[in-house]
C-alpha positions in Angstrom: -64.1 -41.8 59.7 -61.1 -39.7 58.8 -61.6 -35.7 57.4 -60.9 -34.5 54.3 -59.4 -31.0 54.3 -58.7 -29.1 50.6 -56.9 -25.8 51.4 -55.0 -23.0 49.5 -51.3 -22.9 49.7 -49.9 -20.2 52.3 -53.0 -20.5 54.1 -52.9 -21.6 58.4 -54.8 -24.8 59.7 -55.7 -25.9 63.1 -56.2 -29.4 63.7 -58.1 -30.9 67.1 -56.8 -33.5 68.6 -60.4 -35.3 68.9 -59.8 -38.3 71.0 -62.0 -40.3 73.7 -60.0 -40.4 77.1 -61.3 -41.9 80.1 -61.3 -39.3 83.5 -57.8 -41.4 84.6 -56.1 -39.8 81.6 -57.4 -36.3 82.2 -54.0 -35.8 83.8 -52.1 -37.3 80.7 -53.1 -35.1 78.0 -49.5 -33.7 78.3 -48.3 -37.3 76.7 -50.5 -36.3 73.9 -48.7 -36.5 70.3 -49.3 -35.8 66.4 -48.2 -37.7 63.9 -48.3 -37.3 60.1 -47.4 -39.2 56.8 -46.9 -38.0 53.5 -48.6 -40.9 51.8 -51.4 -43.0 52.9 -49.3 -46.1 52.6 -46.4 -44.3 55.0 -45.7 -45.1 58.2 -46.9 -42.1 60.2 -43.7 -40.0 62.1 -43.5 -37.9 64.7 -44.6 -33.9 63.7 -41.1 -31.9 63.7 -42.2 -28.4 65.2 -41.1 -25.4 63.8 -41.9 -21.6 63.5 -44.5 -22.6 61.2 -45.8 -26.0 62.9 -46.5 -25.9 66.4 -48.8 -27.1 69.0 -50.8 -25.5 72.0 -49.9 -26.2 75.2 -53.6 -25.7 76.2 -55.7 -27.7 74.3 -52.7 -29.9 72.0 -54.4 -28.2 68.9 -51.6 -28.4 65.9 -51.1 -25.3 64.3 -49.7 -24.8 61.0 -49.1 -21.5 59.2 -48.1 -20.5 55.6 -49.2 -24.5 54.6 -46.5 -25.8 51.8 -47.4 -28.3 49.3 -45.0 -30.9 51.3 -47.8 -30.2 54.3 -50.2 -32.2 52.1 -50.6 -36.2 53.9 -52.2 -37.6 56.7 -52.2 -36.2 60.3 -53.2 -37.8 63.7 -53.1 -37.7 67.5 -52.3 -39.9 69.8 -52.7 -40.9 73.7 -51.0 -44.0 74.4 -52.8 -46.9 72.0 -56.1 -44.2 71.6 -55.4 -42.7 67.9 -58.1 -40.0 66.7 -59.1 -40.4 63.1 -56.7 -39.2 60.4 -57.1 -35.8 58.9 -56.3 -36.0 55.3 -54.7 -32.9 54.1 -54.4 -31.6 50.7 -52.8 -28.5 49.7 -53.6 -26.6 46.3 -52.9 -23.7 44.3 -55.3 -22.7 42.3 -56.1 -19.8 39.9 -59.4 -17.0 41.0 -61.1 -18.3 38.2 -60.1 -22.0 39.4 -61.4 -21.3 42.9 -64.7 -20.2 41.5 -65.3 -22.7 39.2 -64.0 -26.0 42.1 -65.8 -24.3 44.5 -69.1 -25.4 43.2 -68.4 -28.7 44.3 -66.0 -28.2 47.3 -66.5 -26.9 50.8 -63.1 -24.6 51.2 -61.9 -24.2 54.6 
């Protein structure tokens, strides 16, 4: 089951690359990748990193500061055929008053 993430535009994100590896690909997490599409119905691309979209060496966590709306759309990681479940990323800009008021309803990360 994928995630659902609503957050505020110029916020940061950090996404975990969640994935089951056996102990014989302990020593591959290096080969792990993220992918993303904009849509849904997309083929999903490789992530372009940039000042703003980068990912640990440590841990493969992606990392993306001051989030743009064209940030919104699907993300996933990958080792070899092993993909995590998508995160599904929507970007907003809302109002205080707007925050208040959706905020009832919606958990904000």
């Amino acid at each position: 089951m994928g995630k659902n993430i609503i957050i505020s535009l110029y916020c940061s994100y950090r996404f975990e690359c969640r994935i089951c590896i056996s102990p014989q690909q302990q020593e591959k997490t290096d080969a792990i990748s993220w992918n993303w599409a904009a849509d849904i119905e997309k083929h999903l691309e490789s992530i372009q990193f940039t000042e703003h979209i980068y990912e640990s060496p440590e841990d493969k966590t992606l990392h993306i500061y001051n989030l743009q709306m064209e940030n919104t759309g699907q993300y996933m990681c990958s080792l070899g055929e092993s993909l995590t479940a998508p995160y599904f990323l929507t970007i907003i800009t809302l109002s205080d008053n707007e925050v208040i008021e959706v905020s009832k309803y919606v958990k904000f990360i």
